[in-house]
DRENDO-1510 file (C-alpha; in Angstrom, 1 decimal, always signed):
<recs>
REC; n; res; u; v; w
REC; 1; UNK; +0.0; +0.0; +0.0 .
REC; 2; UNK; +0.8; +3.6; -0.6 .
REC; 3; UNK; +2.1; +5.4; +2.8 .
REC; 4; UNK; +2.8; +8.5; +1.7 .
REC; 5; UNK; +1.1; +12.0; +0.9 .
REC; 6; UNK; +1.1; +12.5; -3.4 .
REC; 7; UNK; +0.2; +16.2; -2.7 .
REC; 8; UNK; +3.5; +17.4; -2.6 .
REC; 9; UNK; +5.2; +16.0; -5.3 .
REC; 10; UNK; +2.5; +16.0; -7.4 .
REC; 11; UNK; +2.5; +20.1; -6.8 .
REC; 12; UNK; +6.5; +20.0; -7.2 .
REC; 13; UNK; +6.1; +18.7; -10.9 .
REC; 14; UNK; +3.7; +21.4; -11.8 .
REC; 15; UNK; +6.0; +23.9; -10.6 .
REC; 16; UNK; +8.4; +22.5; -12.4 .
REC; 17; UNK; +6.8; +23.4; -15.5 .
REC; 18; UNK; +7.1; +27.0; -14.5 .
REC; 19; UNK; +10.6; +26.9; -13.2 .
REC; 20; UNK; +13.1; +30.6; -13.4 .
REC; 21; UNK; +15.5; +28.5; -15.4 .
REC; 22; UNK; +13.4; +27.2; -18.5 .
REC; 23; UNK; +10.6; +29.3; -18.2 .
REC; 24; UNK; +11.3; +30.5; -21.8 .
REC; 25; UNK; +11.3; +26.4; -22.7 .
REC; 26; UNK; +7.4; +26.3; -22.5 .
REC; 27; UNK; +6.7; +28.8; -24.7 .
REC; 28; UNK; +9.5; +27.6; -27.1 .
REC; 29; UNK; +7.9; +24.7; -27.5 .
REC; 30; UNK; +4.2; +25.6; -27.4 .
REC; 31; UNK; +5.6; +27.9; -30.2 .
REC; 32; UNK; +7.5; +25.2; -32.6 .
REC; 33; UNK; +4.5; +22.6; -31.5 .
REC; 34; UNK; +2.1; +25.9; -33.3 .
REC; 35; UNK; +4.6; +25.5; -36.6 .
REC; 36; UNK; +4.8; +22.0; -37.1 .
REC; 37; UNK; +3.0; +21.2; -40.5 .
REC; 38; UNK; +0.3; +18.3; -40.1 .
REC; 39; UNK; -1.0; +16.1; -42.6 .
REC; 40; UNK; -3.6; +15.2; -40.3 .
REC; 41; UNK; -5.4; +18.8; -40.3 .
REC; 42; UNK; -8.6; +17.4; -42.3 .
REC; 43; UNK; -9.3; +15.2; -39.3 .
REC; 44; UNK; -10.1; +17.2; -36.5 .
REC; 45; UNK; -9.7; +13.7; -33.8 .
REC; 46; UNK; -6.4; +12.6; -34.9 .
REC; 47; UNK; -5.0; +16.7; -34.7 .
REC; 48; UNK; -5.9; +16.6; -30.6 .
REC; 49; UNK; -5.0; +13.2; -29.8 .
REC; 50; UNK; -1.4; +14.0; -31.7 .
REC; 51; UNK; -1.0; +16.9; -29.1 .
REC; 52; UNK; -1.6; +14.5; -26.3 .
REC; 53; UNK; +0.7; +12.0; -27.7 .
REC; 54; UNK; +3.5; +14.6; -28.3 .
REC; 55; UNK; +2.8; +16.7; -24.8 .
REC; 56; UNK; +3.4; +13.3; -23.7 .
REC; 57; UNK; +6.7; +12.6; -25.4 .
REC; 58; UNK; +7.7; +15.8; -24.4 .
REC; 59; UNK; +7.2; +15.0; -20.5 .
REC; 60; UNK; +8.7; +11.6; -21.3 .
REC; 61; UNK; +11.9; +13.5; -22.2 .
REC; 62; UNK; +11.8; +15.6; -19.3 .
REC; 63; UNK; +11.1; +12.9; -16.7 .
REC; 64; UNK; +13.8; +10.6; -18.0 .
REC; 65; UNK; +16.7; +13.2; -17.7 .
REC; 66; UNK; +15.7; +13.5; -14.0 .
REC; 67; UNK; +15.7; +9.9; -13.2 .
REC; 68; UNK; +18.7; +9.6; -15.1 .
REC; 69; UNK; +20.7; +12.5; -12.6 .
REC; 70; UNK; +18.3; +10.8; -9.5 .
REC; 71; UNK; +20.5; +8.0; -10.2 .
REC; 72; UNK; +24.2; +9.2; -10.9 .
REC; 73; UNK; +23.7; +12.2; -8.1 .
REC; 74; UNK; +23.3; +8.8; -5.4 .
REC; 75; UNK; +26.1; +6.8; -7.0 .
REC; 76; UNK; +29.0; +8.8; -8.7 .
REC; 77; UNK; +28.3; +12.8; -9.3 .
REC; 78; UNK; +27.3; +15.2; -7.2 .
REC; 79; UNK; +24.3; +17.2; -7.5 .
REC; 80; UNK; +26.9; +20.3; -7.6 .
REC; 81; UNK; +28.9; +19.0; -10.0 .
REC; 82; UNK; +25.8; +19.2; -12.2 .
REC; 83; UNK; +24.5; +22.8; -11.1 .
REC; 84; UNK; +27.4; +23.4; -12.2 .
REC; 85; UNK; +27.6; +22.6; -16.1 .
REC; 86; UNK; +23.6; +23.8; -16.1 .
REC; 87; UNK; +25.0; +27.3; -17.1 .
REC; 88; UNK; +26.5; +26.2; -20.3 .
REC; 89; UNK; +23.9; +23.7; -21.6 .
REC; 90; UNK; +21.3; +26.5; -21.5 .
REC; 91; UNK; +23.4; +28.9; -23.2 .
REC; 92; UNK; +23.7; +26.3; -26.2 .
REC; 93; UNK; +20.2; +25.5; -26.6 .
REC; 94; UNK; +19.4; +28.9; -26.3 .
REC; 95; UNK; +21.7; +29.5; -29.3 .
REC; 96; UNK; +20.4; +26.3; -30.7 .
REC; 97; UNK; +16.5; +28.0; -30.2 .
REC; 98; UNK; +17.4; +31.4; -32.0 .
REC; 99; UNK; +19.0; +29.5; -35.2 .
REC; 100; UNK; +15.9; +27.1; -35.3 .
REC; 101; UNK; +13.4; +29.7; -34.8 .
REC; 102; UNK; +15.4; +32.4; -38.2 .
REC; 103; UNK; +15.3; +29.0; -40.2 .
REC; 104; UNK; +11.3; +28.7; -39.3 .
REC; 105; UNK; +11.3; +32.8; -40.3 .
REC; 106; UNK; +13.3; +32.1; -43.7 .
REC; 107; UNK; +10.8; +29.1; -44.7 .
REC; 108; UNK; +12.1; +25.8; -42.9 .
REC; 109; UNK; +8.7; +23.9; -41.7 .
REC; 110; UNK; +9.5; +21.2; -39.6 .
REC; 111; UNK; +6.4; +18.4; -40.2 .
REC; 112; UNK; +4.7; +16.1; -37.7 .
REC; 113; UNK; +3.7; +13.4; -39.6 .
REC; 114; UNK; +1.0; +10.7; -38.0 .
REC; 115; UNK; -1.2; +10.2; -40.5 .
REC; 116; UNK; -3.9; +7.9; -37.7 .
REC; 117; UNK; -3.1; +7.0; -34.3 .
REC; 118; UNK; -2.4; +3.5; -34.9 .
REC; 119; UNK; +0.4; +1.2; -32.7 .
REC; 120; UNK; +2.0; +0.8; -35.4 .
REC; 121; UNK; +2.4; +4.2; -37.0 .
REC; 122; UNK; +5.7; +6.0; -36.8 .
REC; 123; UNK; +6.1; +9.8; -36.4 .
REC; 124; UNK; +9.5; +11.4; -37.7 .
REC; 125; UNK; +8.5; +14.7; -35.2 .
REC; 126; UNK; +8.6; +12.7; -31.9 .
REC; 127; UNK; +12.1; +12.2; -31.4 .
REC; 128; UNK; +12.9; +16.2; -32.1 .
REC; 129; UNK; +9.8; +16.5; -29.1 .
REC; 130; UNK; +11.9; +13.6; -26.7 .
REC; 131; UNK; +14.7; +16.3; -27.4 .
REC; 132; UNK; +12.6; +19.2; -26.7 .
REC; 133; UNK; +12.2; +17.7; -23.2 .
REC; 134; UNK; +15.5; +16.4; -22.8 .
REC; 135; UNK; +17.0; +19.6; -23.4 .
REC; 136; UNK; +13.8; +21.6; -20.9 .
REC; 137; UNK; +15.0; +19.3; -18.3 .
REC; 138; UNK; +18.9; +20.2; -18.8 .
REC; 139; UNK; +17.8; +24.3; -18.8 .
REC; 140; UNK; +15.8; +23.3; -15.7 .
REC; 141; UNK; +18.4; +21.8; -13.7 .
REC; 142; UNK; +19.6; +24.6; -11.9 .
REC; 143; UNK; +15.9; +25.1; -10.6 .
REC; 144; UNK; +14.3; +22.2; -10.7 .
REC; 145; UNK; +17.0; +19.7; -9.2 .
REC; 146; UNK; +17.1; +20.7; -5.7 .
REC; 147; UNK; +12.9; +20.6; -5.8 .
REC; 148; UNK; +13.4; +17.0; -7.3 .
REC; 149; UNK; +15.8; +16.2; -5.1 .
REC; 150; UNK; +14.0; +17.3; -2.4 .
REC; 151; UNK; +11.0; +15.5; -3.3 .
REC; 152; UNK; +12.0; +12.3; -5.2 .
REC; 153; UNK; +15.5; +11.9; -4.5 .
REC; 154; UNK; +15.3; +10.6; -1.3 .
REC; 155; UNK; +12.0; +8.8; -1.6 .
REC; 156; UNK; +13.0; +5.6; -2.0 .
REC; 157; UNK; +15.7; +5.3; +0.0 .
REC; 158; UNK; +13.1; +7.5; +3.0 .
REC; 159; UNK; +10.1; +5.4; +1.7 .
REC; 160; UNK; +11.0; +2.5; -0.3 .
REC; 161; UNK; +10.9; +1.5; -3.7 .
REC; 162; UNK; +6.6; +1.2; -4.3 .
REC; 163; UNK; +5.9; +4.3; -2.5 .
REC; 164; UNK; +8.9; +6.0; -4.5 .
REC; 165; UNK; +7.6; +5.2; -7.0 .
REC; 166; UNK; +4.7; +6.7; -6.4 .
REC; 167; UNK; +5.9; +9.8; -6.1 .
REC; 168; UNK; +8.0; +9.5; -8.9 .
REC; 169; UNK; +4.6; +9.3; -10.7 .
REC; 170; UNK; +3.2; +12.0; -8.9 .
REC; 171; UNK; +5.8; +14.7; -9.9 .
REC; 172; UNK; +5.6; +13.4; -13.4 .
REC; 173; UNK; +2.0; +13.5; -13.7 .
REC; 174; UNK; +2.0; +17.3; -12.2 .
REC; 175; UNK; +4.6; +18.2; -15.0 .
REC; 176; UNK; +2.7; +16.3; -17.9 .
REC; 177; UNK; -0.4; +17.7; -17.0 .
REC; 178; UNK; +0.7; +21.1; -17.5 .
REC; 179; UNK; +2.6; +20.4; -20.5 .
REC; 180; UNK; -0.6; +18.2; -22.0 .
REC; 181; UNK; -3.3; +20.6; -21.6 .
REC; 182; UNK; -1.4; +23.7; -23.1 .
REC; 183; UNK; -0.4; +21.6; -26.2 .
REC; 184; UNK; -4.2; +20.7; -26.9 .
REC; 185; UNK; -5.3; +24.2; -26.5 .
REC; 186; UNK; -2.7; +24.9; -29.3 .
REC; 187; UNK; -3.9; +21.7; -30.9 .
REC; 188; UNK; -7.6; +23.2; -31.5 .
REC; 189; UNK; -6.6; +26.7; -32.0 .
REC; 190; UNK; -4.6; +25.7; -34.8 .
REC; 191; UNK; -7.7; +23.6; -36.0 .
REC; 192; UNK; -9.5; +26.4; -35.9 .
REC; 193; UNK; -7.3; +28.7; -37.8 .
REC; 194; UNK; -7.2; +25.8; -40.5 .
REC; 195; UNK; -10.9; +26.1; -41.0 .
REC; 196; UNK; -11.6; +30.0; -40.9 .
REC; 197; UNK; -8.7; +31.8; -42.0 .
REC; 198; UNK; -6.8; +29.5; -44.4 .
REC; 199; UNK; -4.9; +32.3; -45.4 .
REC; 200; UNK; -3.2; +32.6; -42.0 .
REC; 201; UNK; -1.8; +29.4; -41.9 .
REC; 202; UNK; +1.4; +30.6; -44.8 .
REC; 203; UNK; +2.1; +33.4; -42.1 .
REC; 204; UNK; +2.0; +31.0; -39.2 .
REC; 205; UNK; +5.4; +29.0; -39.4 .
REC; 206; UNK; +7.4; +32.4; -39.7 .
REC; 207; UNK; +5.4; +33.6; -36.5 .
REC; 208; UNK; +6.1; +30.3; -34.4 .
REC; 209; UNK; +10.1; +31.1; -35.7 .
REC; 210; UNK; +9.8; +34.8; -34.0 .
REC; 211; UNK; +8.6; +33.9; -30.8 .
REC; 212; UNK; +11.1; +30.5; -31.0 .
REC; 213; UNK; +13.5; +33.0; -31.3 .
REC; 214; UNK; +12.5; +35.1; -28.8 .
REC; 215; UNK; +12.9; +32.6; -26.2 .
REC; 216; UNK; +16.1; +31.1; -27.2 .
REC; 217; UNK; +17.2; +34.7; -26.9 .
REC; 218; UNK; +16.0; +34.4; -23.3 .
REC; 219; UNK; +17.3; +31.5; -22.4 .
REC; 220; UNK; +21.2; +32.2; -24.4 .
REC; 221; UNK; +21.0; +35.7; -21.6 .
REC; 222; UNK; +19.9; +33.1; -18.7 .
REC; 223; UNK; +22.9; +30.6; -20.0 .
REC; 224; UNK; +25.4; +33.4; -19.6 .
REC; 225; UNK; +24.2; +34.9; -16.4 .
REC; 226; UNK; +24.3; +31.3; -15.0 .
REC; 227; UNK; +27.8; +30.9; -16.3 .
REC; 228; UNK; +28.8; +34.6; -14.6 .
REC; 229; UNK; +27.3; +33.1; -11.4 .
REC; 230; UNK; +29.2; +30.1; -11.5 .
REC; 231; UNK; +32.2; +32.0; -12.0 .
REC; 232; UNK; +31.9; +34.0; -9.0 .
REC; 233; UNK; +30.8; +37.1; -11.1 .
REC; 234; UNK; +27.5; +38.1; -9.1 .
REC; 235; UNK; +24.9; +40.7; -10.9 .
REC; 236; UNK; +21.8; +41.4; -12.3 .
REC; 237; UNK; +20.7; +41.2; -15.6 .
REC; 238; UNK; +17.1; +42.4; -17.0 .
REC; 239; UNK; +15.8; +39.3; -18.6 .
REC; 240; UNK; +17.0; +36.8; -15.6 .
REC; 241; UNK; +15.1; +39.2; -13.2 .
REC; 242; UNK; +12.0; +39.5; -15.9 .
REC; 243; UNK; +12.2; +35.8; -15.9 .
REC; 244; UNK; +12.2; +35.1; -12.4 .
REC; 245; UNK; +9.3; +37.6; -11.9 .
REC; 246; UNK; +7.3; +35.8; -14.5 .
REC; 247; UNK; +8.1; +32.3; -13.3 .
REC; 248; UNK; +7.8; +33.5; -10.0 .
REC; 249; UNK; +4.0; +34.4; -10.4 .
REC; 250; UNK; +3.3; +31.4; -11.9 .
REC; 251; UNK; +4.5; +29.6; -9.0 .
REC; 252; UNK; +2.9; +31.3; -6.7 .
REC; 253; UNK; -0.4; +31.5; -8.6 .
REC; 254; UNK; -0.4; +27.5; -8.5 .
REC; 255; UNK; +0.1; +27.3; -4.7 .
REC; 256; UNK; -2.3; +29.7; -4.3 .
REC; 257; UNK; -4.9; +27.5; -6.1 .
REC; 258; UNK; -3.7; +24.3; -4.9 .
REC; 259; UNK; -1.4; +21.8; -6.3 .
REC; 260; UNK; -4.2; +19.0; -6.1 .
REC; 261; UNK; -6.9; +21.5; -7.2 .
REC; 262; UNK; -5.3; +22.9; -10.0 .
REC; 263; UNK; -4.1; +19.4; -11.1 .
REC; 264; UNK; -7.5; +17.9; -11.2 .
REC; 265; UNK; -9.0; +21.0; -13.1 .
REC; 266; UNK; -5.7; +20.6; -15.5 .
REC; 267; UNK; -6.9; +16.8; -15.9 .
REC; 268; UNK; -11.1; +17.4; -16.2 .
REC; 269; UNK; -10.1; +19.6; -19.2 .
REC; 270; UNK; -7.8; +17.3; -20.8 .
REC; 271; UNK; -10.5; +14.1; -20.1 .
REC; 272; UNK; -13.9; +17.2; -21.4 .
REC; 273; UNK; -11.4; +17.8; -24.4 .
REC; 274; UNK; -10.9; +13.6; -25.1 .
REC; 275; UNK; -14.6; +12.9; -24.9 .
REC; 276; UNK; -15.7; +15.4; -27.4 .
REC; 277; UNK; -13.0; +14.7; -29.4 .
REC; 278; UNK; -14.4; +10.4; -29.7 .
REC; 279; UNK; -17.6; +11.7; -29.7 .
REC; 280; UNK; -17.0; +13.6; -33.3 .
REC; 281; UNK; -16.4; +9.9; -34.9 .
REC; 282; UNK; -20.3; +9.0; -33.5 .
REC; 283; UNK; -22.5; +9.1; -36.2 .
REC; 284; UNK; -25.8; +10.2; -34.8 .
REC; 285; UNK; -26.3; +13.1; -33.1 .
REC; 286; UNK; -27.5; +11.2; -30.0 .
REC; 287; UNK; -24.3; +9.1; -30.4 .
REC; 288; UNK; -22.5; +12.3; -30.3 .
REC; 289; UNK; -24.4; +13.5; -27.2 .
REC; 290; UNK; -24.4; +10.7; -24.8 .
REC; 291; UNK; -20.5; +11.1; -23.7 .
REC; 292; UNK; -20.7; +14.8; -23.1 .
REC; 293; UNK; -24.1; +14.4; -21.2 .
REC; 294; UNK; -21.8; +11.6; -19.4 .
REC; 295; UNK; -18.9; +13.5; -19.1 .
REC; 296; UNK; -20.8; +16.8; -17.5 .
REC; 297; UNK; -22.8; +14.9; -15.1 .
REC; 298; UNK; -19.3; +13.4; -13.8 .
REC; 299; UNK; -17.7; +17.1; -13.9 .
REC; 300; UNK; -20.8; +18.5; -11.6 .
REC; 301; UNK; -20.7; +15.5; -9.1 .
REC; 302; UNK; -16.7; +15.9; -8.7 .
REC; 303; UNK; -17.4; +19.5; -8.8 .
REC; 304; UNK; -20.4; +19.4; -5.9 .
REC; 305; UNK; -18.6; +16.8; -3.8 .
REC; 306; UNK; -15.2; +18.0; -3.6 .
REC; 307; UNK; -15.0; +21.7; -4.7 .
REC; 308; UNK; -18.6; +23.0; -4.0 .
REC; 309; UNK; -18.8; +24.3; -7.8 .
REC; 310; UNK; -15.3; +26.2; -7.8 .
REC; 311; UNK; -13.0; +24.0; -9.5 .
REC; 312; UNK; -14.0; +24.8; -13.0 .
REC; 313; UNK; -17.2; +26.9; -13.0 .
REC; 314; UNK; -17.2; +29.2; -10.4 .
REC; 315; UNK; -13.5; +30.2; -11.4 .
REC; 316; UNK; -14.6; +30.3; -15.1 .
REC; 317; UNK; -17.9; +32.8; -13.6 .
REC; 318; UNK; -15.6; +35.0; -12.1 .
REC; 319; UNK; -13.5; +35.4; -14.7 .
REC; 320; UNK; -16.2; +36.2; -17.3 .
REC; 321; UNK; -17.9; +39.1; -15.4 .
REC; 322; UNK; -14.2; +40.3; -14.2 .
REC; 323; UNK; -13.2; +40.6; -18.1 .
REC; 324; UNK; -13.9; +44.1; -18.4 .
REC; 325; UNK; -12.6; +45.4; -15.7 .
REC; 326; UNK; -9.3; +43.3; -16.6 .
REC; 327; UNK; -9.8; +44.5; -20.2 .
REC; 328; UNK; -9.7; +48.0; -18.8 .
REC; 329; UNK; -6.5; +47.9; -17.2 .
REC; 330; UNK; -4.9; +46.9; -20.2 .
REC; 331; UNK; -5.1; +50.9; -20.9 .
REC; 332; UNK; -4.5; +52.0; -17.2 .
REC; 333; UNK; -1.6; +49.6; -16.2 .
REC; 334; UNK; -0.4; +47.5; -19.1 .
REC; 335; UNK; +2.9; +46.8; -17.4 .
REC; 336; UNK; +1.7; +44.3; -15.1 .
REC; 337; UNK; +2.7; +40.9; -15.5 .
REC; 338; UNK; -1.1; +39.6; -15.1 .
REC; 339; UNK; -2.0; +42.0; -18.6 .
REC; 340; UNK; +0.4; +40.3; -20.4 .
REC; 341; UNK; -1.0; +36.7; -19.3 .
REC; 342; UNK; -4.7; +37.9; -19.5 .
REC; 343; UNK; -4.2; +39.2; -23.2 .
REC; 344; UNK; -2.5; +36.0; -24.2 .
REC; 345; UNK; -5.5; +34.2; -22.9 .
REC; 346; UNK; -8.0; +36.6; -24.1 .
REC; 347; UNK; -6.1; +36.0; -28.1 .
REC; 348; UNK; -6.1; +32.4; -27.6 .
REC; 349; UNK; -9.8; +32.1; -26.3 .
REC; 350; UNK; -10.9; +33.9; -29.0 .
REC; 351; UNK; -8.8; +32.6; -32.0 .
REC; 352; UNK; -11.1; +29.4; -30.8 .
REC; 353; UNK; -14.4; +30.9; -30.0 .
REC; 354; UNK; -14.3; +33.2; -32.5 .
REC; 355; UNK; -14.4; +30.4; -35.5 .
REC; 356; UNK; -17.6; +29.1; -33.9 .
REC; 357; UNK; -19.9; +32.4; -33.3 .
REC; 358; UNK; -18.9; +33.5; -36.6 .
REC; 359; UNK; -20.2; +30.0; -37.7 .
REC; 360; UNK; -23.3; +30.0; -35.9 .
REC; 361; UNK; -24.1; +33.5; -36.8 .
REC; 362; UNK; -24.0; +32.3; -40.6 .
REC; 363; UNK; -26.3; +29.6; -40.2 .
REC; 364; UNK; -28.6; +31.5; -38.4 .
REC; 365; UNK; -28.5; +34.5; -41.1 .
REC; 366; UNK; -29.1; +31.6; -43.6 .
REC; 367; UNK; -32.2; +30.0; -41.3 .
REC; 368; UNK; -33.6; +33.2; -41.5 .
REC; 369; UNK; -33.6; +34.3; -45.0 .
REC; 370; UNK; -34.8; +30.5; -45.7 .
REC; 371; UNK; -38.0; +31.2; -43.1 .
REC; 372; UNK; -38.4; +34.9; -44.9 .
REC; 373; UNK; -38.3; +33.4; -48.1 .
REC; 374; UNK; -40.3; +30.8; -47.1 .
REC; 375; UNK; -43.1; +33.2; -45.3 .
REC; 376; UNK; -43.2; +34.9; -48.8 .
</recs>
């Protein structure tokens, strides 16, 4: 039997995915995920369940580096020793980031090819992803070891090998859960670019190559401020403190929610997301209906029973009728960390939401000129 509390480690891995050191690593990726080319965009099911399977791949990457320095740090390197070297493996991927993202800008499109999700099927884009997390859990080392350490390291040999294990799971699960949800929300945004505005898609690749770019210009000035510090050469720098700040709110923001809370909003998503997404292979409409009518009686008996309606709606309430007000201080304070995260969140909401009223307002304009027509 498992002995041990889960809620710690399990809010420890979705820190992690905030970390100072590779904060610029999420967006990096979320932005080369955006300008991957799909052959798999006519078929709405396969372009989500891809982003699980490579948000997945990515974590895997991740989550295999840190077992992998769990292991050496107990038997022949020190966890210093490490720290040490972080400074310089960030400062190449960072250089690494900015070459990869002007190639993007000049025309390169990297392509994820899956054409089904089968067992069989191969993808050329998942070992560049295994990468992608190998190299987010070498710029998170300097961060994120001493919280792993802390939290995992000695858990097998404080707790024994099943319920280390366990909390091996637990931190991976909080950092995949992050990682999984963002990378769907890109998933159908991108869908729904593909179906209303056709035209954006030639401009997209370049775009995902200027904010690529972007962060691996963040993370080359983190590299070398990491390699000043290891040096003895102690000051500040602009974007390490505009990191930190960033990364920092994140942080907080998530143990103000709650590690377990936030994690099993993060997961309701992902599963909502999962069951519409089978439900669009159905081919009646009732077929279509019965998982969602499933699926949201579930979401309102976890939401009663444990959260008293604020896991996912009241949350979601508030932040509706707040909107203006936030929408407001764009104008009146637009320095604020929180504008910059709200108006990325607005733009993404709305690349999504946008699609469908525009949708919906065209098939009612056509219902009514056939019922005008009609009374004629």
């Amino acid at each position: 039997m498992i002995s041990v509390d889960l809620a710690f480690p399990l809010a420890a891995g979705l820190i992690a995915a905030f970390n100072p050191c590779g904060f610029a690593m999420l967006p990096a990726y979320l932005s080369y995920f955006l300008g991957l080319e799909s052959n798999t965009d006519d078929e709405y099911e396969a372009g989500i369940l891809n982003g699980l399977k490579v948000s997945l791949t990515l974590s895997l990457g991740f989550v295999c580096v840190f077992a992998i320095i769990g292991v050496l740090t107990n038997t022949i390197i020190s966890e210093a020793s490490i720290e040490k070297q972080a400074g310089y493996i960030t400062f190449g991927i960072g250089i690494f980031l900015v070459m990869l993202g002007l190639v993007m800008v000049a025309g390169y499109h990297p392509v994820l090819n899956v054409p089904r999700i089968q067992v069989r099927t191969s993808n050329r884009q998942l070992p560049s992803i295994f990468l992608f997390g190998v190299s987010y859990a070498f710029v998170s080392i300097g961060c994120s070891a001493p919280i792993f350490f802390l939290t995992v390291g000695g858990s097998f040999s404080r707790d024994g090998i099943i319920n280390g294990s366990a909390v091996f799971v637990s931190y991976a699960l909080g950092m995949s859960i992050v990682i999984t949800v963002l990378t769907i929300g890109i998933s159908i945004a991108r869908r729904s670019i593909a179906e209303k505005y056709k035209g954006v898609m030639k401009y997209l690749n370049p775009v995902s190559g200027i904010f690529l770019s972007i962060a691996g210009f963040f993370l080359t000035a983190y590299g070398w401020w990491e390699i000043q510090v290891s040096r003895g050469n102690y000051g500040t720098n602009p974007l390490v403190d505009l990191s930190l700040r960033g990364s920092g709110r994140m942080s907080n923001w998530v143990n103000d929610v709650g590690g377990g809370r936030f994690a099993m909003a993060c997961l309701m998503i992902v599963i909502g997301v999962l069951i519409v997404v089978s439900g669009t292979q159905k081919k009646t409409k009732r077929e279509k209906a019965i998982p969602t009518i499933i699926f949201l009686l579930f979401l309102l008996i976890v939401e009663f029973t444990l959260y008293r309606f604020d896991l996912l709606i009241v949350p979601t309430l508030r932040t509706v009728t707040n909107f203006p007000e936030r929408i407001s201080n764009w104008f009146t304070d637009p320095v604020r960390w929180a504008a910059l995260w709200e108006l990325i969140a607005f733009s993404f909401i709305m690349s999504i939401v946008w699609p469908i009223i525009r949708t919906l307002a065209l098939s009612l304009n056509t219902k009514l000129k056939v019922m005008s027509s009609n009374g004629e």
